[in-house]
C-alpha positions in Angstrom: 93.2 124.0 140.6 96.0 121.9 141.7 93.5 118.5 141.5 92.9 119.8 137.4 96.5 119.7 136.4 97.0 116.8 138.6 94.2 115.1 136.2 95.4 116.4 132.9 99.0 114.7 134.7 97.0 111.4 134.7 95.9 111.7 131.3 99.1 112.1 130.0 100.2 109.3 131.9 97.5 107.5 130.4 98.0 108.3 126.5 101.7 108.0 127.7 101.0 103.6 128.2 98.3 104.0 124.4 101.6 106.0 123.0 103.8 103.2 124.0 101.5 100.2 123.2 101.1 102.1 119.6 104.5 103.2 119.4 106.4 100.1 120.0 103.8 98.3 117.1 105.0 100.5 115.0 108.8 100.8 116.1 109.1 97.0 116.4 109.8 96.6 112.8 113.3 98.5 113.5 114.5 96.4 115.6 112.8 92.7 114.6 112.9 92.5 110.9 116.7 91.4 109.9 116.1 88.7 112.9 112.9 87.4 111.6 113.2 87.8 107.7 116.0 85.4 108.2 114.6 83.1 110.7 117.4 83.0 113.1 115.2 81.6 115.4 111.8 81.0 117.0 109.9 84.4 116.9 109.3 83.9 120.8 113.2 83.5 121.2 113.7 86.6 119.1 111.3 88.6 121.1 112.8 87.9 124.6 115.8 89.1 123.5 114.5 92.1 122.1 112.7 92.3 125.3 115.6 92.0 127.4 117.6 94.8 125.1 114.4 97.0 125.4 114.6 97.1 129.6 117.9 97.8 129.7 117.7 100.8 127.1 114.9 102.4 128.7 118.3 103.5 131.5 120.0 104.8 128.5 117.0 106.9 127.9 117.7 109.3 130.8 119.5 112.4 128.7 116.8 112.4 125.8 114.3 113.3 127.6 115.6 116.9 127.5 114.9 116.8 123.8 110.8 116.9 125.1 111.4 119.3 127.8 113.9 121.7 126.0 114.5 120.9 122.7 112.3 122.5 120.7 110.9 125.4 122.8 112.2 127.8 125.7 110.2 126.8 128.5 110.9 130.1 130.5 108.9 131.5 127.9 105.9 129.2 128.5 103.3 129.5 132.0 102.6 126.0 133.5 99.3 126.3 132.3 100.3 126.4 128.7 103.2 124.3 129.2 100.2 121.6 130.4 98.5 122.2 126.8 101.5 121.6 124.6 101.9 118.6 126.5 98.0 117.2 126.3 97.8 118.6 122.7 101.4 116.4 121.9 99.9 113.5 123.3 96.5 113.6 121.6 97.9 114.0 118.5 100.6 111.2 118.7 98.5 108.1 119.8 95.9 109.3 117.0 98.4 109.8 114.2 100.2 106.6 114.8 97.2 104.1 115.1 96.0 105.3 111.9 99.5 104.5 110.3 99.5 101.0 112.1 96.3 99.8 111.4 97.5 100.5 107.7 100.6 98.5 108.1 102.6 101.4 107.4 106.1 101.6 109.4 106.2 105.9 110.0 108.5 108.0 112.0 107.8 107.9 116.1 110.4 110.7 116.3 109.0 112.7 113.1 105.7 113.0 115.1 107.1 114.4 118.7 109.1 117.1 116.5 106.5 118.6 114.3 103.8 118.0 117.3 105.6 119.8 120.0 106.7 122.3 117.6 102.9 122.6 115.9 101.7 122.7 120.2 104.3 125.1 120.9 103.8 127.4 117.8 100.2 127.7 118.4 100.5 128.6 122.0 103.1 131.1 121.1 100.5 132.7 118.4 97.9 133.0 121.5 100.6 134.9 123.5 102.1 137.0 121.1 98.4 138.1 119.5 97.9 138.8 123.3 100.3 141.0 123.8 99.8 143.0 120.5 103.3 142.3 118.9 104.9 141.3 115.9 105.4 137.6 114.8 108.6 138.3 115.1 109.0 137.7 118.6 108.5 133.7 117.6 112.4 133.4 118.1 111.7 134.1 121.7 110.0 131.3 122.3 110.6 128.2 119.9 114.4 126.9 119.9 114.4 127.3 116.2 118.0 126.9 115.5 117.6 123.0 117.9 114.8 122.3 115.8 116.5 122.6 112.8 119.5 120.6 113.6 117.1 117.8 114.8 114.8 117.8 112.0 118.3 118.1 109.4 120.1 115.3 111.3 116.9 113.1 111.1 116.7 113.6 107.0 120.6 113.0 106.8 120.3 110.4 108.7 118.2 108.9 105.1 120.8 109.4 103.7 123.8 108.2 105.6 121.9 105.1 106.2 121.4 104.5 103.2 124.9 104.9 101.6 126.7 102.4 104.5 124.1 100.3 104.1 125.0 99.9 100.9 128.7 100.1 100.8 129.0 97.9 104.0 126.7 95.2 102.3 128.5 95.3 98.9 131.7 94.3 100.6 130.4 92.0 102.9 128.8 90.3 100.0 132.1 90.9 97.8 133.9 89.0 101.0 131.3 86.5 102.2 129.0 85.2 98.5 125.7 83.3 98.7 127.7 80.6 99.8 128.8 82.0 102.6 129.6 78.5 104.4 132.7 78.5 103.0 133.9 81.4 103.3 132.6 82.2 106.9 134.7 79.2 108.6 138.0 81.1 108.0 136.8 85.0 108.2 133.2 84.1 110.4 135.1 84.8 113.6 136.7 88.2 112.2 133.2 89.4 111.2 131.6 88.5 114.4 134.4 90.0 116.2 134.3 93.2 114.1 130.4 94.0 114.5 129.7 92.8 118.2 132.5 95.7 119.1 131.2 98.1 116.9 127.8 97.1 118.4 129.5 97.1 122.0 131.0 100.6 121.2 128.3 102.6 120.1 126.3 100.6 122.9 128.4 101.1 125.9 130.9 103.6 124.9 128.6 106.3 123.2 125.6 105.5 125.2 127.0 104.8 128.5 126.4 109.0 129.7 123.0 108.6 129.1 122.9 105.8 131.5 120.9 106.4 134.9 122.1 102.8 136.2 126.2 104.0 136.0 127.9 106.4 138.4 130.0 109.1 136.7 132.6 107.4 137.5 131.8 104.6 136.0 131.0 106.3 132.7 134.2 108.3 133.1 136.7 105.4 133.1 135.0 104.3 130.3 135.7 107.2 128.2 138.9 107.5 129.5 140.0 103.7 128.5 137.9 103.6 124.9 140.3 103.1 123.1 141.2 99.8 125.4 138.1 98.5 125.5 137.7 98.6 121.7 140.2 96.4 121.1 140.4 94.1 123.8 136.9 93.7 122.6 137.7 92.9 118.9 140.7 90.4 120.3 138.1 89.1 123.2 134.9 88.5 120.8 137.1 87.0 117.6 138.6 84.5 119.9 135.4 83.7 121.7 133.3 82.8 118.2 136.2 81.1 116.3 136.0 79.0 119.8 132.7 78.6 120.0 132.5 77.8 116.1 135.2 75.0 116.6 134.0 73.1 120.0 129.9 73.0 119.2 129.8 74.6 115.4 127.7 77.2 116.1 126.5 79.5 113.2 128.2 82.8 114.2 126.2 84.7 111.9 123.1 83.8 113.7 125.0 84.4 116.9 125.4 87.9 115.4 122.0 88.5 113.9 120.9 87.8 117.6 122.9 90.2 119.4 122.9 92.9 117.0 118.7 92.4 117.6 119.6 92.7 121.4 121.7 95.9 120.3 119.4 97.2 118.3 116.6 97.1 120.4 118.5 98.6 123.4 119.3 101.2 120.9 115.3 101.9 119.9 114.6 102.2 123.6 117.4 104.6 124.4 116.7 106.5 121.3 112.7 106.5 121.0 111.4 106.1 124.4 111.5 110.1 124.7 109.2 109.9 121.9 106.0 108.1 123.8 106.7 109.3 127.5 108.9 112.5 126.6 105.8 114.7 126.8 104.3 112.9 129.6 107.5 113.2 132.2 107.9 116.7 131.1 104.6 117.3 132.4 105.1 115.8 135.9 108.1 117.8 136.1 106.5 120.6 135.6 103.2 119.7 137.7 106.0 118.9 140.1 107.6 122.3 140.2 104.7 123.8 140.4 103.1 122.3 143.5 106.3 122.8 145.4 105.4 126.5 145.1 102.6 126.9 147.0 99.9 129.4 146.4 101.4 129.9 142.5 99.5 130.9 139.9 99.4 128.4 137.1 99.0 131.3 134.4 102.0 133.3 136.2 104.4 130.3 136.7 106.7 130.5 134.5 108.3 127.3 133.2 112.4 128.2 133.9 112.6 125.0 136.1 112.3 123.0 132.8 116.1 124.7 131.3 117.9 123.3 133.9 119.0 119.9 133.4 116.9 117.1 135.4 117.2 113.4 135.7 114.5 111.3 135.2 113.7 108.5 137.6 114.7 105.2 136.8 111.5 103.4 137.6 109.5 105.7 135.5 111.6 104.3 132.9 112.0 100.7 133.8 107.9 101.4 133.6 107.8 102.6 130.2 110.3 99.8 129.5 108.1 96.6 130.5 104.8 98.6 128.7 106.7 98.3 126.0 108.0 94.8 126.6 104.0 93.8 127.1 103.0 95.5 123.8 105.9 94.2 121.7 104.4 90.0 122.4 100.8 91.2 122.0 100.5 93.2 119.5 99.0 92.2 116.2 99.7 95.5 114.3 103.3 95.1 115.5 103.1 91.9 113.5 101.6 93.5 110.4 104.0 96.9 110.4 107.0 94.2 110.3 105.6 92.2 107.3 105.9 95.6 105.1 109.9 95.9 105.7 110.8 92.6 105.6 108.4 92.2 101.7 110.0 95.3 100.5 114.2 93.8 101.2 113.0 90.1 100.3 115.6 88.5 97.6 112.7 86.1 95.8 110.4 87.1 93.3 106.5 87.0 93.8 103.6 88.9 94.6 104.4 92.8 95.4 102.7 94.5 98.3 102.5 97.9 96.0 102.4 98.5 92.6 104.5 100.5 89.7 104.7 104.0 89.3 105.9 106.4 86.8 108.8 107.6 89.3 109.7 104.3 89.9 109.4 103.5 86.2 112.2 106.9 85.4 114.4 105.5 88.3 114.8 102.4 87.1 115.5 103.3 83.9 118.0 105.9 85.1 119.5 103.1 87.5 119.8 100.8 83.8 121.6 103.3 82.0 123.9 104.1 84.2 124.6 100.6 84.8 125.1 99.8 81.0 127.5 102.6 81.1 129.4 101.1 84.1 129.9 97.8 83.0 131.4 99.5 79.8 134.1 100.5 82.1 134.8 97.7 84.3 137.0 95.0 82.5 135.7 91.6 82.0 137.1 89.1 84.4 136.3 92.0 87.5 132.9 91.6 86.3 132.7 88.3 85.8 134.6 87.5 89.5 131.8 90.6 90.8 129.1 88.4 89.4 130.1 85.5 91.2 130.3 86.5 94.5 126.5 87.9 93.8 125.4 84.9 92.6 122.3 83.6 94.6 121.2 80.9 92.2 122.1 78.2 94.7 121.2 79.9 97.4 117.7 80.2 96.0 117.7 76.7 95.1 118.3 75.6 98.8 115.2 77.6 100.1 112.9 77.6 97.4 111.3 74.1 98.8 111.3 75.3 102.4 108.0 75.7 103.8 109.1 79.0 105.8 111.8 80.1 103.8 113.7 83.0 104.8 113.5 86.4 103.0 117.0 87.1 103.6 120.4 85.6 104.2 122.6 85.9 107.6 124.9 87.9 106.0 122.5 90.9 105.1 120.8 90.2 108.3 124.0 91.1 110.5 124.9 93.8 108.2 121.1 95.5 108.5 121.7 95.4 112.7 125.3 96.4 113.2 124.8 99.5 110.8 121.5 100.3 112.5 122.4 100.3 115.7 125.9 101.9 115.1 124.3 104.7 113.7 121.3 104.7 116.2 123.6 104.8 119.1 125.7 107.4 118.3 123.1 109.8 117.9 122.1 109.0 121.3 125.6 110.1 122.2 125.2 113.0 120.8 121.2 113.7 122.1 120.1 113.9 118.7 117.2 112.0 118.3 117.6 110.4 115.3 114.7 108.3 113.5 115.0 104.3 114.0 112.7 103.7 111.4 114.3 106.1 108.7 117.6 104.6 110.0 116.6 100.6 109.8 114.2 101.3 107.0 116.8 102.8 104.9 120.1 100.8 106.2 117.6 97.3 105.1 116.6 99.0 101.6 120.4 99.7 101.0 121.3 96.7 102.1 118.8 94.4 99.7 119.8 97.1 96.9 123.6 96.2 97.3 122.9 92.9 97.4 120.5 92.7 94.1 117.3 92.3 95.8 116.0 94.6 93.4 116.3 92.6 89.8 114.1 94.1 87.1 111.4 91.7 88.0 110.4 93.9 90.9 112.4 96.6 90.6 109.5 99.3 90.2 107.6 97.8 92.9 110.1 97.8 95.8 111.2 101.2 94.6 107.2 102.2 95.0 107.4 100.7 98.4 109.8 102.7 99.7 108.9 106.0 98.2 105.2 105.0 99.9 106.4 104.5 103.4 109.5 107.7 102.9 106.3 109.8 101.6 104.3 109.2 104.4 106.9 110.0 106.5 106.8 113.8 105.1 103.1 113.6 105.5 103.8 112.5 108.8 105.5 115.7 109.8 103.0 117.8 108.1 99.9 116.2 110.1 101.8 115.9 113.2 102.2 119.6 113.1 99.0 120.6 111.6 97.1 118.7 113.9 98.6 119.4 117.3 98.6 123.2 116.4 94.8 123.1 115.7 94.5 120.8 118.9 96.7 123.1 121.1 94.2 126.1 120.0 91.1 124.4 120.9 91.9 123.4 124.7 93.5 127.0 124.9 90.2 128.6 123.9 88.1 125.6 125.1 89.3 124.7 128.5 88.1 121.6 130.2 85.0 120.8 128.3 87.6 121.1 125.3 89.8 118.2 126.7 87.0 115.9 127.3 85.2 116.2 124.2 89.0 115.9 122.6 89.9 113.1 125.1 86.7 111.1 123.8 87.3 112.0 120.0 90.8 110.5 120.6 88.7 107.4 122.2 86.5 107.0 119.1 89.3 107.5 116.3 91.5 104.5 117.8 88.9 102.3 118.7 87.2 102.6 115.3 90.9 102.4 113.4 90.8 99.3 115.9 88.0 97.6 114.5 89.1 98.4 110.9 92.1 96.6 111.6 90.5 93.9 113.6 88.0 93.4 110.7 90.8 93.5 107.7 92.9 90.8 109.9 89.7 88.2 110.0 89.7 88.2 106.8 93.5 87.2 106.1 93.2 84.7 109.2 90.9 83.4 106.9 92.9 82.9 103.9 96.2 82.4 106.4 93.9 79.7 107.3 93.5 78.2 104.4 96.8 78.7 103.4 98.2 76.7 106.3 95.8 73.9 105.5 97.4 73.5 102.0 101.0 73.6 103.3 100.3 70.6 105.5 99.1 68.8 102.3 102.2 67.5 100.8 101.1 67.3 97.7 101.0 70.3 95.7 99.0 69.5 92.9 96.0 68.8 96.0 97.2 72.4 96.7 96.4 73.1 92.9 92.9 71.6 93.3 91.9 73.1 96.1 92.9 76.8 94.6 90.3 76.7 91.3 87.6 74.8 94.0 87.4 77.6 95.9 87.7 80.1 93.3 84.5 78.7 91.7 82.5 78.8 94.3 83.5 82.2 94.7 82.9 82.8 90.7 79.4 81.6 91.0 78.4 83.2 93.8 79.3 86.6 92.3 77.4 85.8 89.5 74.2 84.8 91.2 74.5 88.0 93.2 75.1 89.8 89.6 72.1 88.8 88.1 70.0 89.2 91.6 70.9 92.3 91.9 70.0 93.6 88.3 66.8 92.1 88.2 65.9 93.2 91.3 67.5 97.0 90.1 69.9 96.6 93.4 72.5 99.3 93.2 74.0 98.9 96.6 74.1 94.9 96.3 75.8 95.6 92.7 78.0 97.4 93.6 79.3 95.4 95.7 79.6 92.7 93.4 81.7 95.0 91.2 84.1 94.7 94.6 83.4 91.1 94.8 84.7 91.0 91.1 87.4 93.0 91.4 88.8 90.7 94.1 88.2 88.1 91.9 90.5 89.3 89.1 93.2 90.2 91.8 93.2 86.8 93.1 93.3 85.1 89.6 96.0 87.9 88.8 97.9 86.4 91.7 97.4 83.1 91.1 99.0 83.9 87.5 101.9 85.9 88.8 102.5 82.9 91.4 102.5 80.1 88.4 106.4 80.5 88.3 106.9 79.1 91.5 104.0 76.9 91.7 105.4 75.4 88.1 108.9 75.2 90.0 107.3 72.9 92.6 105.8 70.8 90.4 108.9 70.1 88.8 110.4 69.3 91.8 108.0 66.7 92.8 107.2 65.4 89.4 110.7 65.1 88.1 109.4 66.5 84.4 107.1 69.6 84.2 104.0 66.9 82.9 101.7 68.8 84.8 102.4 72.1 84.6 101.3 73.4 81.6 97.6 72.0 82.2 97.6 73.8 85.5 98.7 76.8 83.5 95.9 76.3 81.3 93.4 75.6 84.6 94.5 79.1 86.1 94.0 80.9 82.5 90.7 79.7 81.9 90.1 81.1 85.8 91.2 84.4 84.5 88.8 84.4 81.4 86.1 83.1 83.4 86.5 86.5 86.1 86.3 88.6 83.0 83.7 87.1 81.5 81.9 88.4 84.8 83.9 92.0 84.6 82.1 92.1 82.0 78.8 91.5 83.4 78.9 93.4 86.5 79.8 96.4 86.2 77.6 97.4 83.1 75.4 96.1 85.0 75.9 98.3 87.9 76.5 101.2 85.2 73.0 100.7 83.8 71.3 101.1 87.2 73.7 103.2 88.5 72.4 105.5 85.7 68.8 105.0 86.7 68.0 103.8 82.9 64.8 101.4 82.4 65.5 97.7 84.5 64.4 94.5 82.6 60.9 93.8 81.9 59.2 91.0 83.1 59.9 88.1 80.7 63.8 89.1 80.4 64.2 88.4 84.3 62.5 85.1 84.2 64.9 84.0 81.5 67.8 85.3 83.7 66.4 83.4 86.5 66.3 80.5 84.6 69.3 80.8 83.3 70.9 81.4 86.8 69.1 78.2 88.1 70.5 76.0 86.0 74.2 77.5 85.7 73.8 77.3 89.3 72.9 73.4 89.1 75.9 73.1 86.6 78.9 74.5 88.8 77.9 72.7 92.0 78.3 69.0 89.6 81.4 71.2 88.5 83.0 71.9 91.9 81.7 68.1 93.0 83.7 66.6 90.4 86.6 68.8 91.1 86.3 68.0 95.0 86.2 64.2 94.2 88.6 64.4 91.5 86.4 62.2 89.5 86.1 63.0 85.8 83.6 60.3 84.5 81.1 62.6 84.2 82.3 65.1 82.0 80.0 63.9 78.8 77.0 65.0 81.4 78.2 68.2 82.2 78.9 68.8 78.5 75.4 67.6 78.0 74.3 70.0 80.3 76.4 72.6 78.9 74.6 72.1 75.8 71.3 72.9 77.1 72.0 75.9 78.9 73.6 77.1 75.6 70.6 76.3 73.3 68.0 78.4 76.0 70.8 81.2 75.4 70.4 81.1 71.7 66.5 80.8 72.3 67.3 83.8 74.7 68.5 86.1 72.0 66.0 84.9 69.2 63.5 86.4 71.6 65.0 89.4 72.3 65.8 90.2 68.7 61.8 89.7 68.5 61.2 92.1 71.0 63.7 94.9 69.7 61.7 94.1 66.0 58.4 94.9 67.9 59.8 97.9 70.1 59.5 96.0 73.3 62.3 96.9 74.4 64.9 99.9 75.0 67.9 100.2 73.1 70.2 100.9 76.0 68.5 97.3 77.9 68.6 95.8 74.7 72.6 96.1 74.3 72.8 95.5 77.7 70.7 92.0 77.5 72.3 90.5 74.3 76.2 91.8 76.1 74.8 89.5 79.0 73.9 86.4 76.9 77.0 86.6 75.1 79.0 86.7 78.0 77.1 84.1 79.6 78.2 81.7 76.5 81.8 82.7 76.8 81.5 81.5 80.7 80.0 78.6 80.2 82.8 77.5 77.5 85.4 78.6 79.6 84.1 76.5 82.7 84.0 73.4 80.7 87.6 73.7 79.4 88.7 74.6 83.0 87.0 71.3 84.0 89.0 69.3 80.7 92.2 71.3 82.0 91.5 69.8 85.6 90.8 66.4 84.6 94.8 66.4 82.3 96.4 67.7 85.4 95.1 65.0 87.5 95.2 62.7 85.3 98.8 63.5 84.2 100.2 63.1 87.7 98.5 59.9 88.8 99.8 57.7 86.1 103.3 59.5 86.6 
């Protein structure tokens, strides 16, 4: 029996590395994005000292695990042998739930999940017992520590909002103090602010944290609480006499300085506060395997749990272990990579494509947010507001990275801000062993922050607000899964036993290997376009950029509409619908194209000295646009008609379309040649040809009208057909003034 448990110890252990290789992926947002949204540095220089800050938090780690063993359940109440399910159903659950977050690129709550999954494992084993015994549900109390529970899971939602709020105070004022152009301003007060948050950084860090340390002695940790008060200061007086040195022998950027060892701080924060979230479970469980072979002959559905009240210290090297796990997982992990882009889009200052889209909440908040602003500036007298203004105006800030080729999304200032409050807030409720979320912390100190500092204009608004309420939302659904799931998993390997936890163990297998390969797949094709995207930004001219865009957008255009018209002469539902896909990507990417012709315009202006160019570009991408809804507009009647299993073409209707197809295809490939070469001689051919195609449509419809006249031909295929011609016609046109649109914008720059 002892060799079982010792297995189901392994397995833990074993989830325990998944959990941390998953966790930190989705955890290293918390303490990465201020740092790389505004490119303080290298990303490798970032990461080692995020790494270095993780290793040394892991020892601050030491009093949370308690929260796993004790927190949320009496484990006196509990034998080993159920003790051993909470764990394994915890664990299951947790690397499940959060590689399906990851591989969407959502950032979700590590500490959320070990709540509501120990209590949802707990609760369910507590259900067996009590239906056991034959008494009332009422005896719950006696076994989940309800009133812990609730002061965890309350401190973790006011957390949101205390986050929040000095986010947003603290980054009014440091804006208010600092402006855009901060490189003024920071020469004379740099030093102050560096001095101010390093020592609230070192406070919360070594102060508040240090009991939690299993590298101090008590001593050590005494003396340190006993001369606070010292250290504080000497550390404000120490640090602000350090930078404004530092600053005047070599001129180093103190904010960066700042941004970097608030990233240091914060991560040494995320490791003493989270790592009880991915091993918690698992060293709980060797505890309590450990306590349990030390009595021999015990019955592991008679030993009761009571070892797990008393307070124990975990070893260091089990956390030094966890710590370089997650050190590996934090350099190699893709989805760590993709969970970080989804904080740092949503607190951006430019304008441009949004990651989510408008909602009617976001829609009633904004306008709330207006109003109340209208009515505010009522109140404030003129010169405050106009002085406000100033400070928050980023117009030549944005001018000064608008033509960078990796611009930041962020300033410094905003950056520093988002760390010190972070890990201020972070740390202290590591002091206090309440384990607080880093990612509703970070996630709601950086929307604060880019609120305070008018991230959110009414350009994009709706969207970021959308954003936000996404990622806050699937926290909550977070919790309710967590709990849900662990509860259902904690009653199957209670009634299912060891065949149970294999089957489970290989269902847990499956689930993140497929959510793998999902991800996996969906990241080839944006290497793809990253790709491509890099290719262009070594081309220094843009308006090659330009060309290259509507090239590759045709050949996408006609390949959809070969497929289109393959696929409804042939009656090919699966391969139509598809197109219908293909199509809708089409619009999206002409949509973006569109929404991007702000900055693209900008560009242009900036390399042409006078906007020449711009509006034929702008007429280039609109004729795009028309052209991917001339083939909406195609497709998906198309797919309609056979989707509806009404009569397919007859016989002399597909051989026009094929005809038709054949020499539309011969058209774009001279069309996408002559864009390539950027030689427009041969426009009066293409015209020509244009022509022709256009007179077999007209001889097209002349037939069909025959054929409805004799009653060859449904009325449903009929409507269909002639919608097809006409759009057809309206494609054609459109490619030929894209073409003419092309030919102006080249021309246009290369007699400039």
């Amino acid at each position: 029996m002892e060799n079982f448990y010792l297995l189901i110890v392994v397995i833990l252990f074993a989830l325990a590395i998944s959990d941390l290789i998953v966790g930190v992926a989705n955890d290293a947002v918390n303490f990465l994005n201020s740092a790389i949204g505004a490119k303080v540095a290298p990303r490798y220089i970032i990461l080692i000292i995020a790494s270095i800050g993780i290793v040394l938090g892991t020892t601050f780690s030491g009093g949370m695990m308690e929260v796993a063993q004790k927190g949320i359940f009496y484990p006196g109440q509990f034998a080993f042998s159920e003790i051993m399910i909470i764990f394994l159903a915890v664990m299951l659950t947790d690397v499940i739930l959060l590689d399906i977050f990851n591989a969407f690129g959502l950032p979700t709550s590590t500490t959320v999940s070990l709540v509501f999954e120990l209590l949802g494992a707990a609760v369910a084993v507590a259900v067996i017992k009590i239906t056991a015994m034959g008494t009332d549900m009422s005896e719950m109390s006696k076994y989940i520590n309800s009133a812990n529970a609730l002061a965890i899971i309350s401190g973790i939602l006011l957390s949101v909002i205390i986050a929040f709020t000095f986010g947003t105070l603290i980054q009014y004022f440091a804006r208010i103090l600092f402006s855009f152009n901060y490189e003024k301003t920071y020469k004379y007060f740099g030093a102050i602010w560096g001095g101010l948050s390093i020592t609230v950084i070192t406070y919360f860090i070594l102060i508040k944290g240090a009991k939690g340390s299993t590298l101090l002695s008590p001593e050590t940790t005494d003396w340190i609480h006993n001369n606070s008060s010292l250290l504080i200061l000497y550390s404000f007086i120490g640090w602000t006499i350090i930078l404004q040195l530092l600053y005047w022998i070599t001129r180093i950027n103190i904010l960066k300085l700042i941004v970097l060892v608030g990233t240091f701080a914060l991560a040494l924060a995320f490791a003493g506060n989270d790592l009880v979230n991915f091993v918690g479970a698992p060293v709980a469980g060797f505890k309590s395997f450990q306590a349990f072979i030390a009595e021999p002959g015990a019955n592991p559905d008679g030993f009761m749990m009571t070892a797990l009240e008393s307070k124990i210290k975990t070893d260091t090297y089990l956390l030094l272990i966890a710590g370089m796990v997650m050190v590996f997982a934090l350099w190699f992990s893709k989805k760590a990579r993709k969970v970080t882009e989804t904080e740092v889009s949503l607190g951006r200052q430019s304008v441009g494509n949004e990651r989510f889209g408008s909602s009617m909440l976001s829609r009633s908040i904004v306008r709330i947010a207006m109003d109340f602003n209208k009515t505010f500036e009522k109140v404030v007298p003129k010169p405050v507001k106009k002085w406000i203004n100033s400070r928050f105006d980023s117009s030549e800030y944005q001018k000064k990275i608008k033509n960078q080729k990796d611009a930041p999304s962020f300033d410094l200032i905003r950056a520093s801000v988002n760390l010190t409050v972070a890990s201020a807030l972070i740390a202290f409720g590591t002091s206090l062993k309440l384990p607080l979320s880093t990612t509703y912390v970070t996630f709601m100190v950086a929307m604060g922050s880019s609120l305070a500092d008018n991230a959110w204009g009414r350009e994009s608004a709706v969207y970021r607000i959308t954003g936000v309420i996404t990622v806050i939302g699937g926290w909550f659904f977070t919790a309710f899964v967590a709990f849900t799931s662990a509860f259902i998993l904690a009653l199957i390997i209670s009634y299912g036993g060891p065949v149970a936890i294999v089957i489970l163990i290989l269902i847990a297998l499956f689930l993140v290997l497929r959510t793998h390969i999902f991800f996996k797949r969906r990241e080839s094709e944006k290497a793809k376009i990253k790709k491509l995207e890099d290719e262009e930004l070594k081309i220094e001219d843009i308006h090659q950029k330009c060309s290259i865009e509507v090239r590759n957008m045709l050949k996408s255009v006609i390949q959809v509409f070969n497929d289109t018209l393959i696929g409804l002469t042939k009656e090919d539902r699966k391969l139509l619908k598809n197109v219908c896909k293909d199509v809708d990507e089409l619009n999206i990417d002409a949509r973006n194209l569109k929404a991007n012709v702000h900055n693209t315009l900008y560009k242009l202006q900036v390399n042409d000295e006078e906007a020449e160019t711009g509006p034929y570009y702008v007429q280039v991408i609109d004729y795009l646009r028309e052209m991917a809804h001339a083939l909406s507009f195609i497709s998906n009647p198309s797919y309609d008609h056979i989707d509806n299993n009404h009569k397919g073409l007859n016989h002399d209707q597909v051989e026009e379309l094929n005809a038709l197809k054949e020499d539309i295809s011969s058209l774009f490939e001279l069309i996408i040649t002559t864009i390539e070469k950027n030689d427009f001689e041969n426009i009066p051919d293409l015209i020509e040809k244009q022509q022709l195609i256009l007179d077999k449509l007209t001889v097209c419809r002349k037939k069909q009208v025959k054929r409805i006249k004799h009653q060859e031909s449904g009325t449903r295929i009929s409507i269909l057909y002639l919608g097809i011609l006409n759009e057809i016609k309206n494609f054609l046109l459109q490619s030929i003034n894209l073409v003419k649109a092309q030919r102006d914008f080249v021309d246009t720059h290369e007699t400039k």
